[in-house]
C-alpha positions as CSV (number, residue, x, y, z in Angstrom):
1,X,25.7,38.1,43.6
2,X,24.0,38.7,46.6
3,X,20.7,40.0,45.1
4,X,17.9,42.7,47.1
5,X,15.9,43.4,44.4
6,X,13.7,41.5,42.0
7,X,12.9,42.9,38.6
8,X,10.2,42.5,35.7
9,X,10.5,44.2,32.5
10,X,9.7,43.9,28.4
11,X,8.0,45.3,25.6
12,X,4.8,46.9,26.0
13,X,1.9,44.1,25.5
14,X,4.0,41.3,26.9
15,X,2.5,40.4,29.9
16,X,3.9,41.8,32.8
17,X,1.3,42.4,34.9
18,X,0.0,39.0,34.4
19,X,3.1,37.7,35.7
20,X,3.2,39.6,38.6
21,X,-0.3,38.5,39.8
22,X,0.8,34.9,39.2
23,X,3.6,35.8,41.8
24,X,1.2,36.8,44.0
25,X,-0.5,33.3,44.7
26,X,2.7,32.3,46.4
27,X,4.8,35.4,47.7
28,X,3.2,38.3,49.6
29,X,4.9,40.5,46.9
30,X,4.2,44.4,46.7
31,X,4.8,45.9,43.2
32,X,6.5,49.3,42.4
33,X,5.3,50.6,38.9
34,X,8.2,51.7,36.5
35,X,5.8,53.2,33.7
36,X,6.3,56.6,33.0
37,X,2.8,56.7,32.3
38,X,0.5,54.6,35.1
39,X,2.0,57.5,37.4
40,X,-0.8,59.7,35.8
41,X,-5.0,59.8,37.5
42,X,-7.6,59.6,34.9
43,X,-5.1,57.7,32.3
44,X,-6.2,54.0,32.7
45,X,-7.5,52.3,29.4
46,X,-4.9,54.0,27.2
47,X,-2.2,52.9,29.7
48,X,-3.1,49.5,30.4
49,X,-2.6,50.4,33.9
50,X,-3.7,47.6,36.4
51,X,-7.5,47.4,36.9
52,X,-9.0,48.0,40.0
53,X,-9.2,44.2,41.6
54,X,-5.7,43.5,40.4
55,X,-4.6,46.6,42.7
56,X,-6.6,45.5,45.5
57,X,-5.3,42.1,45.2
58,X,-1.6,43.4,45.4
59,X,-0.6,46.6,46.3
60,X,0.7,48.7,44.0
61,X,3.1,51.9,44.6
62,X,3.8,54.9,42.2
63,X,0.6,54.2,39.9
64,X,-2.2,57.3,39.8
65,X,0.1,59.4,42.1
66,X,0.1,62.9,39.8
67,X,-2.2,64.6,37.5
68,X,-2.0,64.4,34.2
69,X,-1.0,68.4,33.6
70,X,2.4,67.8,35.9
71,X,5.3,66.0,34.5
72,X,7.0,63.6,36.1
73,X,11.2,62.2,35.9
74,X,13.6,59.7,36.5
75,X,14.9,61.9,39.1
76,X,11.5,61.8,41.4
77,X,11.2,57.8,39.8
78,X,14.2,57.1,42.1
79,X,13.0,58.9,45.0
80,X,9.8,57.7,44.8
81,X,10.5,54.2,44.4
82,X,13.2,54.6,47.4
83,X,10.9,55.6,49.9
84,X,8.4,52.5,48.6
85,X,11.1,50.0,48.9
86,X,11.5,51.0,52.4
87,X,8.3,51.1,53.2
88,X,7.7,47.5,51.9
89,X,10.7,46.0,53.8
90,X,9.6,47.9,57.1
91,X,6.0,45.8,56.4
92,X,8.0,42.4,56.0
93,X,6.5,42.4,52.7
94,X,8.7,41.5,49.5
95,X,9.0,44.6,46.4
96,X,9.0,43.8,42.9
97,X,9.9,46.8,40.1
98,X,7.4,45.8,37.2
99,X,7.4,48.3,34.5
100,X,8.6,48.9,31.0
101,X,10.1,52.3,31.3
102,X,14.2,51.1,31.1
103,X,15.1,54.3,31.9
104,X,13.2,54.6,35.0
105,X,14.9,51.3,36.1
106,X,18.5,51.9,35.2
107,X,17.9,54.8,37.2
108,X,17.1,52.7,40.0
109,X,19.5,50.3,40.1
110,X,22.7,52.0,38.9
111,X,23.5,54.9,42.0
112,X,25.8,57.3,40.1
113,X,23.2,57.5,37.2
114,X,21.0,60.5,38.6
115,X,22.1,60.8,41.6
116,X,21.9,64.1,43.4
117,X,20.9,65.9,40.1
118,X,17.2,67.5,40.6
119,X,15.7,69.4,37.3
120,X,17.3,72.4,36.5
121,X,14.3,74.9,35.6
122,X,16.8,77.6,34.3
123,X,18.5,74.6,32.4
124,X,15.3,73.6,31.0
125,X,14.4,76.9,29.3
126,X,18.0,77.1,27.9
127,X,17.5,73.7,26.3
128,X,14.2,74.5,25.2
129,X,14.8,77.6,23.2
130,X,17.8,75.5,21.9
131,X,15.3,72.8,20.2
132,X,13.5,75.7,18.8
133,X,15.9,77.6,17.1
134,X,18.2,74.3,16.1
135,X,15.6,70.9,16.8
136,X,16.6,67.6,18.4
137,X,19.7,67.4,16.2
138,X,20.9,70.8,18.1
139,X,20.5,68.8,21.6
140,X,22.2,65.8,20.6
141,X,25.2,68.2,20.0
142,X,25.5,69.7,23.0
143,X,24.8,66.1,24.8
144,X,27.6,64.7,22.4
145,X,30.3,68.0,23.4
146,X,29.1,67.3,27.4
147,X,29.1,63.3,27.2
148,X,29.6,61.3,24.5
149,X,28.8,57.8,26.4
150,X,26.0,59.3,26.8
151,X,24.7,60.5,23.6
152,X,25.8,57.5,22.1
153,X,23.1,55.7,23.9
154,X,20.9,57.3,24.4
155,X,17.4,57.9,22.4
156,X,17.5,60.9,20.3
157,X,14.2,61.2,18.6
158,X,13.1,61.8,22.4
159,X,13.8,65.3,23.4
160,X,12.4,64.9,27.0
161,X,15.5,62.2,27.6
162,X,17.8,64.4,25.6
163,X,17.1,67.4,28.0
164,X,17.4,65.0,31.3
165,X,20.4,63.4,29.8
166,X,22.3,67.2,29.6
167,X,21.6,67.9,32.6
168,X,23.0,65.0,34.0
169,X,26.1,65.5,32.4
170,X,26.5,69.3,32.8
171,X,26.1,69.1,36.3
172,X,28.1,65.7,37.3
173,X,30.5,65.5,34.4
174,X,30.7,62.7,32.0
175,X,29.3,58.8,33.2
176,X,31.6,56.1,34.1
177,X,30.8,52.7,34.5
178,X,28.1,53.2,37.2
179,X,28.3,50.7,40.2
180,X,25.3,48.8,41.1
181,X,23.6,50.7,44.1
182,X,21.1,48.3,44.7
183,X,21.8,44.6,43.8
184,X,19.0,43.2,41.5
185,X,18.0,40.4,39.3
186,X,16.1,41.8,36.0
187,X,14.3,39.3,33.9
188,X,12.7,40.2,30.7
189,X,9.5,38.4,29.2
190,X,10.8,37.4,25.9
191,X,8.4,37.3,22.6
192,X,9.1,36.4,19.5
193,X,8.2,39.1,17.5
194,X,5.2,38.3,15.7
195,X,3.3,37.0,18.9
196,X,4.3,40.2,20.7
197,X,2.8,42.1,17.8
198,X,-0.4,39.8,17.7
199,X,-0.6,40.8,21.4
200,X,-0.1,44.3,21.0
201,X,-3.2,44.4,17.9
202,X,-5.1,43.2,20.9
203,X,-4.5,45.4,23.1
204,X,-5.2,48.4,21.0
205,X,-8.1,47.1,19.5
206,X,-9.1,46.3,23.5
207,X,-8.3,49.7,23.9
208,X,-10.4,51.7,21.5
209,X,-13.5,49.0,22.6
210,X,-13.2,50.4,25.9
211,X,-13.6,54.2,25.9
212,X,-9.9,55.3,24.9
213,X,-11.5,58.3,22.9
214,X,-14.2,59.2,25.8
215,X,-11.0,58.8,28.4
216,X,-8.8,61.2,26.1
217,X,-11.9,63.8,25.5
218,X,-12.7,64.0,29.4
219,X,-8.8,64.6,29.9
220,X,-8.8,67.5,27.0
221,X,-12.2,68.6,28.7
222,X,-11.0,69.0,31.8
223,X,-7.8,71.4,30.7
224,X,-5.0,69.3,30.2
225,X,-3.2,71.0,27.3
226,X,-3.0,68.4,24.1
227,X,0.9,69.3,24.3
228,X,1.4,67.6,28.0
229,X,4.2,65.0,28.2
230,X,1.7,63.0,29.6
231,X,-0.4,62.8,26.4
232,X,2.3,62.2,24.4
233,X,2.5,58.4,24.9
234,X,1.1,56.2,21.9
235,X,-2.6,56.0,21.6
236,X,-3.6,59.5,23.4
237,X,-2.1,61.4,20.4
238,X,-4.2,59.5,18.1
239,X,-7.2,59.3,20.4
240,X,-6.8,63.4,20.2
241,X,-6.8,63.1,16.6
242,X,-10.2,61.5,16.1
243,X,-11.5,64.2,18.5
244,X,-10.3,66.6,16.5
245,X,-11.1,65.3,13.1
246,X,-8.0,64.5,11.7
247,X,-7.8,61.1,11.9
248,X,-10.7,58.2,11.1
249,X,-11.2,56.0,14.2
250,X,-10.1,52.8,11.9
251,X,-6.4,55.4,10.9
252,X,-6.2,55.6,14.5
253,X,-6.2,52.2,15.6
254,X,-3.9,51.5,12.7
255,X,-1.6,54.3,13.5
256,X,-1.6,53.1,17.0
257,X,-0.8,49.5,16.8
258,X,1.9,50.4,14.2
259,X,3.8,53.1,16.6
260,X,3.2,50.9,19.2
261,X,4.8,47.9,17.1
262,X,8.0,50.2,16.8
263,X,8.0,51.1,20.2
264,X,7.8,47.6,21.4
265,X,11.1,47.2,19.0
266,X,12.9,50.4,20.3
267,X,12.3,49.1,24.0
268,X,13.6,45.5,22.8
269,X,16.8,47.2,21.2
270,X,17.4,49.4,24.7
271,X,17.4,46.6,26.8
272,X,19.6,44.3,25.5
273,X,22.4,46.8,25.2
274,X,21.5,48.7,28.5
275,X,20.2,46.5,31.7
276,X,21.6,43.1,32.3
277,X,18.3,41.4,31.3
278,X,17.7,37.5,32.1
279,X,15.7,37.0,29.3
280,X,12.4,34.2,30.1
281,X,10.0,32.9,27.9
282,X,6.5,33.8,29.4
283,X,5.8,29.8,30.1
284,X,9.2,30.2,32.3
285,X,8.9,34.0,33.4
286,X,7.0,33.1,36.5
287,X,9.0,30.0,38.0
288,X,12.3,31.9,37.0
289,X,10.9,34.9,39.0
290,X,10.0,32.4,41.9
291,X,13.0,31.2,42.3
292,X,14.6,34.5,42.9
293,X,12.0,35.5,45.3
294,X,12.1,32.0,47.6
295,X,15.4,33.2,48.5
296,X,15.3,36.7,49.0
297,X,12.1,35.6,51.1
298,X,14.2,32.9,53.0
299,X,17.1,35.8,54.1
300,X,14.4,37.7,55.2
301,X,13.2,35.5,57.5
302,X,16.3,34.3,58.7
C-alpha cells in the first residue's frame, strides 16, 4: 500500500501526545489535532490539550481554533484538516493526524464518508424537535429506515453523531464500502486495561489539581451556556456540578475518572471494528511510527 498519511490514535489517557513529541527529535513532523475538543480556546486543563512549549516545539493545526459557544463537525474536521495537510506538504514538512476522536478520522481518510454533505440547519431543527417529542431511541429509527449500515454502527447514546449520521444518509443515500481517499497507516497505542485506567486516575486527579473548576467557572462566567456541545465532554459537566452545588469535589473526581474509564472502553470498542488500527504497545508505538515516517520522508525527497 502506497501510504501518504501517518496516523496516531487510542483511548484517552494513553499517551499520544507523548509519542508524537518523541517523533519529533528525529522527523520535522507537524501534527493535525483529531479531538473534538482541543479545537475549543480557553478549554486546556480539562482537555489535556498540548501545553504551551509542546506547541512551540511542534506545530500544531486545528487546536484553539473556535470558541467554546460555536460547535464544531466532522464535516468542517475534514476541511480543516485538508487545507492543513496541504499546507504542511507545500512547507516540505511531514503531517501526522494525532487525536482520539475516530470519527473525525474515518472522516478523513475514507472520501465518500461526508463528503459534499455540509449541516443542514433546517434538518437540524427537524431532528431536534424529533429527540424531544420521541428521545434518542426516536433518531436511531429514522437513521435505521434511512441506513441501516449506518445505525448499526454507529453510537446511539450520542445524539450529536445520531443527527450528523441522518443527514449523511438523507442527503447521499445509504453507505457502501467507502474507498480510501487518502492512503494512511493508523497505529493505536495499545494498554492493557488496568494500566490505561491507572493512567486515566492520573490524569483526572492532575486535572482537578490544576484549576479544572476555576477553568470551567471562567468559561460559565464568561456566557458560554452549561448546555454547549463543547461542555459536554467528561470532566466539564462535573466541574459544572461542583460550581453549582450538586456534586462534592471528591464525587466529582470519582464521577469523572469512572465516565472517563467507560469512555476510554467505548473508544477501544469503536476502533477495532471501525479503522484498520495497527495496534503498538507504547514501548513500540514510537519506532513502529518511525518506520512509516522514514519512508514517506525518503519519497519526499526523492
Amino acid at each position: 500500500m502506497n501510504v501518504s498519511l501517518v496516523v496516531l490514535t487510542g483511548p484517552t489517557a494513553s499517551g499520544k501526545t507523548a509519542a508524537a513529541m518523541a517523533l519529533a527529535d528525529n522527523f520535522p513532523i507537524e501534527v493535525i489535532s483529531a479531538d473534538s475538543r482541543q479545537v475549543y480556546r480557553g478549554m486546556d486543563v480539562g482537555t489535556a490539550k498540548p501545553t504551551a512549549g509542546e506547541r512551540a516545539r511542534v506545530p500544531h493545526h486545528l487546536v484553539d481554533i473556535i470558541a467554546p459557544s460555536q460547535s464544531y463537525s466532522a464535516h468542517r474536521f475534514v476541511q480543516d484538516a485538508r487545507l492543513a495537510l496541504d499546507d504542511i506538504g507545500r512547507r516540505g514538512r511531514l503531517p501526522v493526524v494525532v487525536g482520539g476522536t475516530g470519527f473525525y478520522i474515518k472522516a478523513l481518510v475514507e472520501s465518500e464518508l461526508l463528503a459534499g454533505v455540509p449541516p443542514d440547519d433546517e434538518l437540524r431543527l427537524d431532528l431536534e424537535a424529533l429527540q424531544a417529542r420521541e428521545g434518542l431511541a426516536g433518531l436511531a429509527a429514522r437513521l435505521e429506515r434511512a441506513d441501516p449500515k449506518r445505525a448499526a454502527a454507529i453510537d446511539r447514546a450520542n445524539p450529536r453523531r445520531l443527527i450528523r449520521a441522518i443527514e449523511v444518509a438523507e442527503s447521499r443515500g445509504p453507505a457502501g464500502d467507502s474507498p480510501t481517499s487518502l492512503p494512511s497507516m493508523i497505529f493505536g497505542i495499545d494498554h492493557s486495561p488496568e494500566v490505561l485506567a491507572a493512567r486515566i486516575e492520573r490524569r483526572v486527579h492532575a486535572m482537578y489539581a490544576g484549576c479544572l473548576i476555576q477553568e470551567t467557572r471562567a468559561l460559565l462566567e464568561s456566557g458560554v451556556s452549561p448546555d454547549a456541545p463543547a461542555l459536554s465532554g467528561v470532566g466539564y459537566r462535573e466541574a459544572a456540578a461542583v460550581l453549582d452545588g450538586s456534586l462534592t469535589l471528591e464525587e466529582a473526581r470519582q464521577r469523572t475518572v469512572s465516565r472517563t474509564c467507560q469512555y476510554a472502553r467505548r473508544q477501544r470498542t469503536w476502533f477495532r471494528h471501525q479503522l484498520p488500527v495497527h495496534w503498538r504497545t507504547p514501548e513500540t508505538i514510537v519506532e513502529a511510527l518511525a518506520a512509516q515516517l522514514r519512508g514517506l520522508d525518503e519519497a519526499r525527497r526523492s
